[in-house]
KEPA-783608 format. One line per field, with one value per residue (C-alpha): residue in three letters; chain; x, z, y. Coordinates in Angstrom, 2 decimals, decimal comma, always signed. Each point is the difference from the previous one (the first is absolute). Example, Ala and Ser with C-alpha at 12.3 -4.5 7.8 and 13.67 -1.06 7.14 Angstrom:
% KEPA-783608
type	[ALA:SER]
mol	[A:A]
c1	[+12,30:+1,37]
c3	[+7,80:-0,66]
c2	[-4,50:+3,44]
This chain:
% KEPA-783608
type	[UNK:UNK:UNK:UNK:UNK:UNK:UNK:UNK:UNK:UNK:UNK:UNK:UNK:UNK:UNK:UNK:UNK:UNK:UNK:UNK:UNK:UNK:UNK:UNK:UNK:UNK:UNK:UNK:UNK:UNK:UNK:UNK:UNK:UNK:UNK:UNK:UNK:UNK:UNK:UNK:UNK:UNK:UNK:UNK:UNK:UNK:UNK:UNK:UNK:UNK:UNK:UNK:UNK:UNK:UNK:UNK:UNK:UNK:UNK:UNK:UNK:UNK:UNK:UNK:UNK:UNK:UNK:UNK:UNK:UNK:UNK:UNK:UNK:UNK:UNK:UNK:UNK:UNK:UNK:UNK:UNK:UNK:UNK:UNK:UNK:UNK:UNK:UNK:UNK:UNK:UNK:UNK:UNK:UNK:UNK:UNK:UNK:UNK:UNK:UNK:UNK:UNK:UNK:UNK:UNK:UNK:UNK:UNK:UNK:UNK:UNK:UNK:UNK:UNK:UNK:UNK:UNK:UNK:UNK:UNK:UNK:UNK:UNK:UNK:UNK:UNK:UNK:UNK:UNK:UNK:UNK:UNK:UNK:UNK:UNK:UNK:UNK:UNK:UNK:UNK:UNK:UNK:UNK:UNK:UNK:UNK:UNK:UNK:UNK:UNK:UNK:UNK:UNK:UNK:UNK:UNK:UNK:UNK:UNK:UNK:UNK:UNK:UNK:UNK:UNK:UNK:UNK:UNK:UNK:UNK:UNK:UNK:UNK:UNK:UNK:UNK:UNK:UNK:UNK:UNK:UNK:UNK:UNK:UNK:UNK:UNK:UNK:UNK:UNK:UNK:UNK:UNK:UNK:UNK:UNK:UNK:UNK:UNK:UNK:UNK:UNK:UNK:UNK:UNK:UNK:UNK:UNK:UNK:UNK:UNK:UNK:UNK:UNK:UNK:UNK:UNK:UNK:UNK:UNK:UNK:UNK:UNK:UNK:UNK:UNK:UNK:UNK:UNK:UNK:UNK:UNK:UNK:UNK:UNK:UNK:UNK:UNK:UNK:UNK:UNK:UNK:UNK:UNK:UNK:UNK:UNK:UNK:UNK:UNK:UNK:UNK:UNK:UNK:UNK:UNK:UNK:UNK:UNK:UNK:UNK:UNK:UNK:UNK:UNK:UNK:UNK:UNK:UNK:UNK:UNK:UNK:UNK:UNK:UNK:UNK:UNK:UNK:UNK:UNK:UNK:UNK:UNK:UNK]
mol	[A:A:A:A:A:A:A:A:A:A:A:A:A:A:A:A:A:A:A:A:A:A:A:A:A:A:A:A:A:A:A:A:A:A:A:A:A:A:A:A:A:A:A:A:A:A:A:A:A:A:A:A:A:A:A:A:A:A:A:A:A:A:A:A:A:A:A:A:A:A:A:A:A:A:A:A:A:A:A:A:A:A:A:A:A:A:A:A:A:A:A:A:A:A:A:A:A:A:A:A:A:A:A:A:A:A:A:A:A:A:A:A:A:A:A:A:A:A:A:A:A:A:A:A:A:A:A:A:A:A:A:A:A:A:A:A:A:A:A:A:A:A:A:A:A:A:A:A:A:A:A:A:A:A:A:A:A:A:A:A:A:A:A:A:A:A:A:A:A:A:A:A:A:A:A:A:A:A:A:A:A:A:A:A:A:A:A:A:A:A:A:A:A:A:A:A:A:A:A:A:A:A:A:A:A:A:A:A:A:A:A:A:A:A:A:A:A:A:A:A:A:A:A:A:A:A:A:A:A:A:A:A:A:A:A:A:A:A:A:A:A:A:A:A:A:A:A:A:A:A:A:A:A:A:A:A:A:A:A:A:A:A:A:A:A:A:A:A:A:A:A:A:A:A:A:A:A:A:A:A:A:A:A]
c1	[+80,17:-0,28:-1,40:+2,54:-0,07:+0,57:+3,32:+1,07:-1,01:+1,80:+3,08:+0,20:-0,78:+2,88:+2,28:-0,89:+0,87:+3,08:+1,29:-0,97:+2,48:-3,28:+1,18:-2,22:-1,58:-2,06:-1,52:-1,06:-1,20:-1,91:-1,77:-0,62:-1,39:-2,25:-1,16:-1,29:-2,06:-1,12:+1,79:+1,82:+4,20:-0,85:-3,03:+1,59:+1,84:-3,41:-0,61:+3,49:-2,08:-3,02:-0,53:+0,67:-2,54:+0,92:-1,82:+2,20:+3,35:-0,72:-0,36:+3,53:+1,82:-1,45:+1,69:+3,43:+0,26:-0,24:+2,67:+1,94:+0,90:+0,90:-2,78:-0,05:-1,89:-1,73:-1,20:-1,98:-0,73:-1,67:+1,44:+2,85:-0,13:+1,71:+0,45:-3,35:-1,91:-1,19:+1,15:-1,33:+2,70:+0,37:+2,28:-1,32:+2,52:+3,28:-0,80:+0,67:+3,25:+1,25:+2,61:-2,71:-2,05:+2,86:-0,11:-3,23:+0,80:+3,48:-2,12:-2,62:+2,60:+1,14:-2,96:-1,22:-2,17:-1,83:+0,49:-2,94:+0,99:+1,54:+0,76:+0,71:+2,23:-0,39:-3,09:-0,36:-2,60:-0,56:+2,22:+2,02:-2,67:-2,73:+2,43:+0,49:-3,36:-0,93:+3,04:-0,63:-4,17:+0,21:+2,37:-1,02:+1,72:+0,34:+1,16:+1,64:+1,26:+0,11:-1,91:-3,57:-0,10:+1,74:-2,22:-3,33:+1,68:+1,30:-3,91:-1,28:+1,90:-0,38:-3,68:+0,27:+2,04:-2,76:+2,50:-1,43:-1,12:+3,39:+2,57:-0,65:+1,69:+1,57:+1,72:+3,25:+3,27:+1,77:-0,45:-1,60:-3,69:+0,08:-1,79:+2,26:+0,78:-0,76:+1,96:+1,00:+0,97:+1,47:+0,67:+0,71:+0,76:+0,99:+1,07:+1,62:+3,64:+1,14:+2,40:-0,38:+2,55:-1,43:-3,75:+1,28:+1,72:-3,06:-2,02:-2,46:-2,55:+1,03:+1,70:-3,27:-2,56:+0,03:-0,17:+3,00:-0,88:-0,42:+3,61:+2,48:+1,65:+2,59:+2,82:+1,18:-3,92:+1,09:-1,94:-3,44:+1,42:+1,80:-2,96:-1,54:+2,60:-0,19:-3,53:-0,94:+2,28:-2,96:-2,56:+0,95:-1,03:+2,43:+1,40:-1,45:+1,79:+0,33:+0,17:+0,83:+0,71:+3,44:+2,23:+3,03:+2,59:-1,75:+0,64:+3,19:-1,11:-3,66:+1,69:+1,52:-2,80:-2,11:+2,38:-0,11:-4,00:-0,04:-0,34:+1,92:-0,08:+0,36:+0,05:+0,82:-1,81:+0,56:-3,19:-0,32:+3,12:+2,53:-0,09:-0,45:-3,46:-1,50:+0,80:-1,59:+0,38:-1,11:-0,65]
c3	[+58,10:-1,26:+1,92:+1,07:-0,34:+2,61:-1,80:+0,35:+3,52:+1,33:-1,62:+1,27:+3,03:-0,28:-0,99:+2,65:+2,67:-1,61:+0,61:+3,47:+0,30:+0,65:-0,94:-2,16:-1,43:-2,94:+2,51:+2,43:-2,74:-1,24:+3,64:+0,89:-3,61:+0,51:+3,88:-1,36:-3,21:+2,02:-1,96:+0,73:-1,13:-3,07:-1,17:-0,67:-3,08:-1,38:+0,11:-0,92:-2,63:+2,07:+0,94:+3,24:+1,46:+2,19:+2,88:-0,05:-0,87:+3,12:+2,37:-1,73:+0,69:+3,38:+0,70:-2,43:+2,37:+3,15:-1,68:-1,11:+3,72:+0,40:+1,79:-0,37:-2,46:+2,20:+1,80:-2,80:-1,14:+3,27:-0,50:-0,72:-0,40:+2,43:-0,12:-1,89:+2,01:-0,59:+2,97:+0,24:+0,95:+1,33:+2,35:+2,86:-0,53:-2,04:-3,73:-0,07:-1,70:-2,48:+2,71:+2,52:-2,73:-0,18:+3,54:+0,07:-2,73:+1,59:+3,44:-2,03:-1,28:+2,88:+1,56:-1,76:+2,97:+0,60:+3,52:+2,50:+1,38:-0,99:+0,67:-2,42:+1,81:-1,36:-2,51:-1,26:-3,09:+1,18:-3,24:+2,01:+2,26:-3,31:-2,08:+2,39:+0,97:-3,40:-0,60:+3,13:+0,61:+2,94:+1,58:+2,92:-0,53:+2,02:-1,04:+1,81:-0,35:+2,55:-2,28:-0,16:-3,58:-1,25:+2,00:-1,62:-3,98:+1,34:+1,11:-3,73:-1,46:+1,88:-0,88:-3,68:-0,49:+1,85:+3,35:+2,50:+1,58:+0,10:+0,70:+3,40:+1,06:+2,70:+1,31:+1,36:-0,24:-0,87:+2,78:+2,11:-0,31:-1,18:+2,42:+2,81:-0,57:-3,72:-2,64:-3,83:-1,70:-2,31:+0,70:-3,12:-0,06:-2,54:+2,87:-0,76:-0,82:-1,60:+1,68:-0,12:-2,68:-2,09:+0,45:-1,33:-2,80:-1,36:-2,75:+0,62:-0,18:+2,80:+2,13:-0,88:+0,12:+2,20:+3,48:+1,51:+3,64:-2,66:-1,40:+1,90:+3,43:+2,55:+0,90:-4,01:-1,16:+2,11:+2,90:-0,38:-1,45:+3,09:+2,23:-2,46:+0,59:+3,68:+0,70:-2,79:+1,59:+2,97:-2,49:-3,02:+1,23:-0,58:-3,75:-0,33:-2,76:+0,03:-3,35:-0,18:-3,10:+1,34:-1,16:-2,32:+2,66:+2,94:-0,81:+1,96:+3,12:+0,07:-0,28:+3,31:+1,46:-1,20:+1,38:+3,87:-0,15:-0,30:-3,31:-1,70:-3,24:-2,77:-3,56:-1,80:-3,33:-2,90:-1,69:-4,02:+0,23:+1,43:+3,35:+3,42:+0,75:+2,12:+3,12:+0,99:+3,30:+1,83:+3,84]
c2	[+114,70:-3,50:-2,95:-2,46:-3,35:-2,53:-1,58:+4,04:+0,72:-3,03:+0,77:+3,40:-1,01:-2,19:+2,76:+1,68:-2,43:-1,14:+3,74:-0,14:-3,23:-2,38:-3,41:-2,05:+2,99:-1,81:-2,43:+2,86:+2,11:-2,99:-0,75:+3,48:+0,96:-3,55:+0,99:+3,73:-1,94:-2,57:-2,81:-3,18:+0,73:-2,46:+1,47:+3,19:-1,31:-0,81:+3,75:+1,83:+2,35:+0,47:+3,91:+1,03:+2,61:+3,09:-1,61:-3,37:+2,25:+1,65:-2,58:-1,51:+3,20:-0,34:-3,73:+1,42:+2,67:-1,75:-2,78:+2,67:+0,88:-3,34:-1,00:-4,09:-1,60:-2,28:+2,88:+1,49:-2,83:-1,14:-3,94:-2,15:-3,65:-2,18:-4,25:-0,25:+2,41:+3,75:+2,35:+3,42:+2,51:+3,19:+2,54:-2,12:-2,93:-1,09:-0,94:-3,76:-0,86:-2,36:-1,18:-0,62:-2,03:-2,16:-0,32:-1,66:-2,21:-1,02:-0,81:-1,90:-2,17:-1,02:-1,48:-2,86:-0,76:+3,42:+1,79:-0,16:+3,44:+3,00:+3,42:+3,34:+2,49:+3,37:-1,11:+3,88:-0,44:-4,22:-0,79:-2,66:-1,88:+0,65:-1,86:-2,86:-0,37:-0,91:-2,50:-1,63:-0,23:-1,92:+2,51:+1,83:+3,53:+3,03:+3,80:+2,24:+3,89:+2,86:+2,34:+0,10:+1,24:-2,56:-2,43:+1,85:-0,36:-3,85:-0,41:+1,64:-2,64:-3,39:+1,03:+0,89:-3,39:-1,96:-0,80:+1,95:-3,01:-1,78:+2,98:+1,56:+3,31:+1,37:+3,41:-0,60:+1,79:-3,78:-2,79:+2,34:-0,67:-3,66:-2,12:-1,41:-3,35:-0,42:-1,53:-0,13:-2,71:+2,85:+3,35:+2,83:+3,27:+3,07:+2,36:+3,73:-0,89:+3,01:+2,08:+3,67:+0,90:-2,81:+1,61:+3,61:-1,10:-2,65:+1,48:+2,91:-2,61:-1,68:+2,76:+2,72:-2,14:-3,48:+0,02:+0,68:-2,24:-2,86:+0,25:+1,05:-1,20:+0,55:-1,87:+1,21:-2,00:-2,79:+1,25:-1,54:-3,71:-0,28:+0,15:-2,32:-3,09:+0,92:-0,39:-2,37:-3,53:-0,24:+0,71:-3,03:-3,54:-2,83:-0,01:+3,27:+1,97:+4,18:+1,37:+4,18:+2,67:+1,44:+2,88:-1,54:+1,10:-1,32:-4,16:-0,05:+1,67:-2,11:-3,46:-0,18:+2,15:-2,81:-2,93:+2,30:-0,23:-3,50:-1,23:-2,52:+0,28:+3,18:+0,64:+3,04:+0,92:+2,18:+1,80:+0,40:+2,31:-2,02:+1,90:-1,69:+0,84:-2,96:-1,78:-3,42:-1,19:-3,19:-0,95]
């Protein structure tokens, strides 16, 4: 049998994940193909005629496979890159999203004069407080999520990105074990907001292979936001702004939630779709 190239491995491995319905299925091929030889994406047009040995075909079929079951990228991959920094990622949290990076950079904005204190509700991998601990050095930032795996991979990462030192970590299902008596200056959180119809019909990526505790919540996903605005208003010092990742249904229902809890002040946001996707809120 002839040897393939690597110009012909990735595009049958692009074939093949195009009839499996991935989307982007160059790109993927491209990553995967470069993860199994050991090369940076770029590289690997350097070295579209270079043979590829049995060995290194194996260990792609290996990664195609696992892809082809619609296992997420990031998972085999072991990474994704997230407002400048590199986040390893695995089954133990949500794979940051697009949305959420534009939730950090929306935040950032709107501080000119960094925060002294702030809390991450939910942190799952630590993209959230990771990302604002670097934007704002002087910051004193604290993480939060009720699962202690997602706490460990949170921990892997403040350490890999060189914040251990200025993120510190807590278990607590929410408000519950934050120290009585302290407060934020800002408080954000990407909470589950999907309701249960919208979990089962997401893509097999999401539905198969994310934690399902990290997605989904009651009340139709507006279970967990709600206890967020309730317990946060005690918890924000004066002019202390709330920023959350919502479901796009949920803006009308959070607004006067928001207004009931004591805050004067709310703005609705749309993410790169045109969807409403982020509430501010300000004491």
């Amino acid at each position: 049998m002839p040897t393939l190239n690597v110009l012909e491995v990735i595009k049958k491995t692009s074939d093949f994940f195009a009839s499996k319905g991935i989307e982007s299925p160059r790109l993927n091929a491209e990553l995967l193909v470069g993860q199994a030889l050991g090369l940076p994406r770029m590289r690997l047009y350097l070295e579209f005629e270079r043979p590829v040995s049995e060995p290194e075909l194996g260990a792609i079929r290996e990664l195609v496979r696992r892809r082809g079951r619609r296992e997420p990228l990031q998972y085999i991959l072991g990474f994704t890159e997230f407002h400048g920094l590199r986040l390893k990622v695995d089954p133990r949290a949500l794979i940051p999203r697009p949305e959420t990076e534009l939730l950090v950079e929306t935040v950032v904005a709107r501080w000119p004069d960094p925060p002294a204190r702030v809390l991450d509700l939910g942190t799952g991998s630590g993209a959230i407080a990771l990302a604002l601990a670097r934007a704002f050095p002087l910051a004193s930032v604290t993480a939060v999520d009720v699962s202690a795996r997602a706490l460990e991979l949170a921990a892997e990462n403040a350490e890999a990105c060189g914040l251990a030192a200025r993120v510190r970590l807590l278990a607590s299902d929410w408000f519950e074990g934050v120290p009585a008596g302290e407060t934020y200056d800002l408080i954000v959180s990407n909470p589950p907001y999907l309701s249960g119809e919208e979990a089962s019909a997401a893509d097999p990526e999401v539905r198969d292979h994310e934690p399902p505790g990290a997605l989904c919540a009651a009340a139709g996903g507006l279970g967990d936001l709600a206890r967020i605005v309730q317990g946060s208003a005690d918890r924000l010092g004066p002019g202390g702004m709330l920023a959350l990742e919502t479901g796009i249904s949920h803006h009308a229902e959070l607004e006067p939630m928001l207004a009931k809890a004591g805050y004067s002040r709310t703005e609705s946001l749309r993410d790169l779709t045109g969807r409403d996707r982020f509430v501010l809120a300000w004491r």
